[in-house]
N, C-alpha and C positions, 0 to 999 in steps of 0.2 A: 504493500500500500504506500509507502514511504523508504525516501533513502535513508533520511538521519532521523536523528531524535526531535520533536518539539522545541524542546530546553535547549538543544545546541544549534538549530534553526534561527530560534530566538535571539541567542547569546551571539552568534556572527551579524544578525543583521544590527543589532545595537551596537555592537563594537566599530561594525563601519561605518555606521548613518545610514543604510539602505533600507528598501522595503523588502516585507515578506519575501522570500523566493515563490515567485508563481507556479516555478515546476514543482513545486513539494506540495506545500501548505495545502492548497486546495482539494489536494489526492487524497488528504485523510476526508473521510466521509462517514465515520465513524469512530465508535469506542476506540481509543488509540493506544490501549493496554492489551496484553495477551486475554483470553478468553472473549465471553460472550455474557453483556447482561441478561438476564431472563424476571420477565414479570409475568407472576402469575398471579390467574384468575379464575373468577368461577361463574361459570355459562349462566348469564341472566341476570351478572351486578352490574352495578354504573361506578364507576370508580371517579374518583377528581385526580389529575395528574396536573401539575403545577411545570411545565417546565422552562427552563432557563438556559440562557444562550452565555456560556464562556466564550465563546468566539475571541478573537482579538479583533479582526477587522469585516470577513465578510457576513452576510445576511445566512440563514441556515433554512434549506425546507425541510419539514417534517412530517414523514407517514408513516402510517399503522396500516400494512395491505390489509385489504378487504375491511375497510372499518370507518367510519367516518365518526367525526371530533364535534362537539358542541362547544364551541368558544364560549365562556361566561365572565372572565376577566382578563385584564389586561393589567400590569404593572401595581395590581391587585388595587384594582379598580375597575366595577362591574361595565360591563359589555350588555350591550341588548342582545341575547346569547341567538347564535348562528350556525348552522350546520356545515362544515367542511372535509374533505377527505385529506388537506396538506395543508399547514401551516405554515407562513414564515415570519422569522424571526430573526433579530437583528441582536447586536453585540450587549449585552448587560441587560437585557429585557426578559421578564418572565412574561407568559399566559396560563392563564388555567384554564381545561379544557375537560369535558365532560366525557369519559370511553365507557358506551356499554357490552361487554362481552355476549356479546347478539350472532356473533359466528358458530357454523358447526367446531367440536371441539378439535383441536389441531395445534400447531404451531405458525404462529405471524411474525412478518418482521417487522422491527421497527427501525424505522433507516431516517441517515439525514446526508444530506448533501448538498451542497455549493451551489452549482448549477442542475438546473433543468430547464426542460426543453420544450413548450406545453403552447398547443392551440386555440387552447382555452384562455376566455378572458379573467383575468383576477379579479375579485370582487374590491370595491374601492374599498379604503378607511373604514372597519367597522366605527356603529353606532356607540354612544353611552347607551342606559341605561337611566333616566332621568327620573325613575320611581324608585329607587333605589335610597335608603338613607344617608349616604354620605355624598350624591347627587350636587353640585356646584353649578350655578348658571354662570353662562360668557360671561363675563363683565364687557359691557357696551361702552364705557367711558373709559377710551384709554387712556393715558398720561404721558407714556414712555412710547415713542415709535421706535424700531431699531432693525437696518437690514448688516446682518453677520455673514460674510462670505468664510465659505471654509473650502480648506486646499491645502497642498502642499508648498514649500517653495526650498528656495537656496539661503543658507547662510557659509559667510566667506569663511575656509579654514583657517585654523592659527594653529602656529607651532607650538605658542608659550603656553596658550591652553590645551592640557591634556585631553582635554570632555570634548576639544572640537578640531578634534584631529580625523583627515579625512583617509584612511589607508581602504582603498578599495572600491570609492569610488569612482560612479562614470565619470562623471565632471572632476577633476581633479583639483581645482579651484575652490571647489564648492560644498558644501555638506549638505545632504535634505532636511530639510523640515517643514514641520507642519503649521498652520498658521490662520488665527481668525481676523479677519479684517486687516490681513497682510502682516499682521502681530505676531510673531513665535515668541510663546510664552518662554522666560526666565525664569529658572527656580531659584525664589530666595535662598539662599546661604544660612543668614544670621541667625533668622526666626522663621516661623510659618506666618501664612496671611493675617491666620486670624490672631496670633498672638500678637502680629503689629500693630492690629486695629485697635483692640483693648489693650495694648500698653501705648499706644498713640505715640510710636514709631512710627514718624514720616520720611525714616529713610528707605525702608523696605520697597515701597511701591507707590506708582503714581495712582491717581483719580483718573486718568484721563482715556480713557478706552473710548473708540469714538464709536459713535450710532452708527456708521456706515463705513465703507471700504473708502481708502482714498484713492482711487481708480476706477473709475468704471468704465467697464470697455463689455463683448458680449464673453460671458461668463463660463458658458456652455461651449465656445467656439475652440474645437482641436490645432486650429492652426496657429494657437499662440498657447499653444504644450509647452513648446523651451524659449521663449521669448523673455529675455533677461529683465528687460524693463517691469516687466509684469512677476516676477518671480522671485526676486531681491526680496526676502521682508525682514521687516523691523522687529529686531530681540530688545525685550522690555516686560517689563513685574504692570503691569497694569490692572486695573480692575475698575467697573461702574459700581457708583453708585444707587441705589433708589431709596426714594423716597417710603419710606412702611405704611403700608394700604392703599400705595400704588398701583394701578392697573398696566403693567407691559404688554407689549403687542411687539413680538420678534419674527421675521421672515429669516429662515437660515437659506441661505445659496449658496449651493454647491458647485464647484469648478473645476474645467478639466486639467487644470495644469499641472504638469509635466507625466501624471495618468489619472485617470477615471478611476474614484474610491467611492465605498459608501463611507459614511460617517455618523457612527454614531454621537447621537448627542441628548446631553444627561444632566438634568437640573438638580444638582444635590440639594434635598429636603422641601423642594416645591413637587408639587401636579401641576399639570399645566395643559389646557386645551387644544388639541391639534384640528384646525379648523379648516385645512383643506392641503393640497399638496398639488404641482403641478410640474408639469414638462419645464425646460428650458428657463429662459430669464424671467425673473417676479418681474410684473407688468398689473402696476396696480387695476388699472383700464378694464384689460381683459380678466383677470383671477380673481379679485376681489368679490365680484357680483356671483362666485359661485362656493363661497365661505360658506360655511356648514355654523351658524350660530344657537342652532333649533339642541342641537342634542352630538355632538362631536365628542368622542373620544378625550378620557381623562387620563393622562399619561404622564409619567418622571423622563422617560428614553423613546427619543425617535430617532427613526433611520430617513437620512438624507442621502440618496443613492446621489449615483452622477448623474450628472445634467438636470436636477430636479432642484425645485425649492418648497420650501415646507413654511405656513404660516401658524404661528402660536403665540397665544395670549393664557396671561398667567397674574393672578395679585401679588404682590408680595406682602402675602402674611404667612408666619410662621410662629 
C-alpha cells in the first residue's frame, strides 16, 4: 500500500519545507497498521458511529458496502438527519451517522479513500436542524466583514536561521509556506498568544491582521501557480481583534498557487454558520442572493477545496 512509514513521510517533508509526497500519502486508503479492524453487530440494531477525520490534508470518502448512513450530526451539532451511502469528510471534522444492520448476515467492508470517481451528483451542504435545542439563528446584523484568502507561498531561505533552511527544495531560493491573506504565521518564541494578551505583552504580536488580501488578482487562475509577485508573503505574529457580541461574516478563498489544496479550516471554541459555498472567485453580485440564512449548517471545521470559496458568519460569544 505504501513505500515508507507515515512518521518518516512526515518527518522529511518538515525537514525540507515541502509538501506531502503525492506518490505515497494518498495510496494509504486505509487502516495503516498491520491487521484489520472488525465491528460487530447484530442483524436489526441501529448503532451511532461518530466518526473522525485524522487526515493531515486531504478530504476522506467513507463507505459501508451494501448499507446506507443517516447523517444526524455534524461537528456535534444536529443535522436535519439525511440518508447517504458515502460520506465525506475533511481534516479535524467529526459526523455522527446512524448504521442499521439491515443486511443479510455476512461480512462488509468499511473502506475510505482519497479519491473517487462518481457520476453522481453530491448532495449540496447538509441542512441544520432548527428544532433542535441548542439550535442558533444567523445573526442578520453583521459588524465585522472579512475576505481570508488561503494558499501556499514562498518564504526566502536563511543560512543563520536553522528553522529556514531550505535543503531539498524545488526553488532553491525559497522555502514553502502557507499563508492567510498572504501572512505566514510566526511562532512566538517568548510566550504563547494568549499569555501575551493577559500579561499585556505588546511585544509578542501585532493587532493588525487585515480584512482582506493585499492583492487581488483572479484567485482561482493556474496560470499564476509560480508567479513571484503573487507568492512572496509576509512572516509576522499577527492576530484581529473583535469586539464581544460581535457579529462576523468571513468568506474564506481559496487559491491555486503554486498547487491546488483543500484547506481545512477551524474556529477554536466558536460554531459558526456555513451559509453557502461556491465555485471560483466570491463575487458578492452573483453568490450572495443564494446564502442559505433559513437553516445552514452549524459547524467548528470546514473544508475549502481548490478553487472554491466558502461564506461564514459567527458571534463572538464564548
Amino acid at each position: 500500500m505504501y513505500s515508507c512509514s507515515l512518521s518518516t513521510n512526515r518527518r522529511r517533508c518538515l525537514k525540507h519545507h515541502q509538501g506531502s509526497s503525492s506518490l505515497e500519502l494518498p495510496k494509504v486508503e486505509s487502516y495503516p497498521e498491520p491487521g484489520t479492524f472488525r465491528l460487530k453487530v447484530t442483524s436489526g440494531k441501529t448503532y451511532l458511529l461518530r466518526i473522525i477525520s485524522a487526515s493531515v490534508d486531504p478530504c476522506i470518502f467513507f463507505k459501508i458496502a451494501n448499507h446506507n448512513m443517516v447523517i444526524v450530526a455534524n461537528d456535534a451539532s444536529y443535522t436535519n438527519p439525511f440518508r447517504t451511502d458515502v460520506i465525506i469528510i475533511s481534516p479535524g471534522q467529526t459526523i455522527d451517522v446512524l448504521l442499521t444492520a439491515n443486511q443479510p448476515p455476512g461480512l462488509y467492508y468499511m473502506t475510505t479513500t482519497v479519491f473517487v470517481n462518481s457520476k453522481v451528483k453530491f448532495r449540496d451542504i447538509p441542512w441544520n436542524l432548527v428544532t433542535s435545542p441548542f439550535w442558533a439563528p444567523v445573526p442578520l446584523e453583521v459588524d465585522e466583514h472579512m475576505l481570508i484568502t488561503i494558499g501556499l507561498g514562498f518564504q526566502p531561505c536563511s543560512i543563520k536561521d536553522p528553522t529556514q533552511i531550505c535543503n531539498g527544495t524545488t526553488f532553491l531560493e525559497y522555502r514553502m509556506s502557507g499563508s492567510l491573506n498572504n501572512i505566514t504565521f510566526r511562532l512566538p518564541t517568548k510566550m504563547s498568544l494568549l499569555e501575551a494578551h493577559y500579561n499585556k505583552d505588546d511585544g509578542i504580536y501585532t493587532s493588525d491582521f487585515p480584512n482582506k488580501p493585499p492583492l487581488t488578482f483572479n484567485f482561482t487562475d493556474e496560470r499564476y501557480r509560480f508567479d513571484l509577485e503573487k507568492l512572496m508573503t509576509e512572516l509576522g505574529t499577527k492576530v484581529k481583534r473583535l469586539k464581544y457580541n460581535s457579529s462576523v461574516e468571513i468568506v474564506f478563498q481559496s487559491t491555486t498557487l503554486i498547487t491546488p489544496e483543500n484547506h481545512p479550516m477551524h474556529l477554536h471554541g466558536f460554531n459558526f454558520h456555513i451559509l453557502g459555498q461556491g465555485f471560483g472567485n466570491y463575487d458578492p453580485s452573483r453568490h450572495r442572493e443564494k446564502l442559505n440564512y433559513l437553516n445552514p449548517i452549524l459547524t467548528s471545521t470546514v473544508s475549502v477545496p481548490s478553487k472554491v470559496n466558502t461564506y461564514n458568519n459567527f458571534f463572538t460569544q464564548l
